[in-house]
C-alpha positions, 0 to 999 in steps of 0.5 A, a space after each residue: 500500500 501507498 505510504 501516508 507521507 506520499 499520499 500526504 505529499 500528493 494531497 500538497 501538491 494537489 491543494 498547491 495546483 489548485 491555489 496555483 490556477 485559481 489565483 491571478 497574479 501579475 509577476 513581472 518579468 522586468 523591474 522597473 529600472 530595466 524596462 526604463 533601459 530597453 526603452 532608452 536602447 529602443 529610442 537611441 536605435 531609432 535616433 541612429 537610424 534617422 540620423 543614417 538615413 538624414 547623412 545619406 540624404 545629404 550625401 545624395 544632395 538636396 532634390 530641387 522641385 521641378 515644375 512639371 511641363 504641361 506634357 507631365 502634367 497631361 500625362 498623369 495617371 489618376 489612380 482609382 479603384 472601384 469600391 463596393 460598399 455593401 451592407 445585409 440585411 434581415 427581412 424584418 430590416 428590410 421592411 422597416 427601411 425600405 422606403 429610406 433606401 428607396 429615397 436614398 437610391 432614387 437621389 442617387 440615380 436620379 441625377 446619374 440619369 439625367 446627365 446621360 
């Protein structure tokens, strides 16, 4: 048979686990000190790396603005997509705002009718 000790044991370990997972507690990985030095080193990074790209633009030169011909000007490319906008709904929705989308649709394709 199983020893009062091992089982005494076991019974420890069982209460533990259950304390354990009932309890929330917060224990930081980081004291306060070392946080407040990792954010220094993440905002010295990002100085260096701003300072590299300012000394490599320099490097490059100035860029002087050119007015744009009349040429360039025609040839510009106006990009756009087609955007659905769409939305769902239930019958019961339907029928409660019908006659809105029906005002909403006909002032929207009213005046894309006349322009035809």
């Amino acid at each position: 048979m199983v020893s009062r000790k091992a089982v005494a044991v076991l019974l420890m370990v069982h209460v533990a686990v259950m304390l354990a997972s009932q309890t929330e507690a917060f224990v930081p990985i980081f004291t306060h000190s070392e946080l407040q030095r990792i954010r220094e080193k993440e905002r010295n990074k990002g100085q260096k790396k701003s300072l590299i790209v300012q000394q490599r633009s320099e490097e490059v030169g100035p860029l002087d603005p050119v007015e744009p011909t009349e040429e360039e000007e025609n040839e510009v490319i106006k990009l756009t997509a087609p955007v659905a906008i769409g939305t769902r709904m239930n019958s019961r929705q339907l029928e409660k705002y019908r006659a809105a989308l029906e005002g909403l649709l006909s002032e929207v394709l009213l005046p894309a009718r006349n322009d035809k």
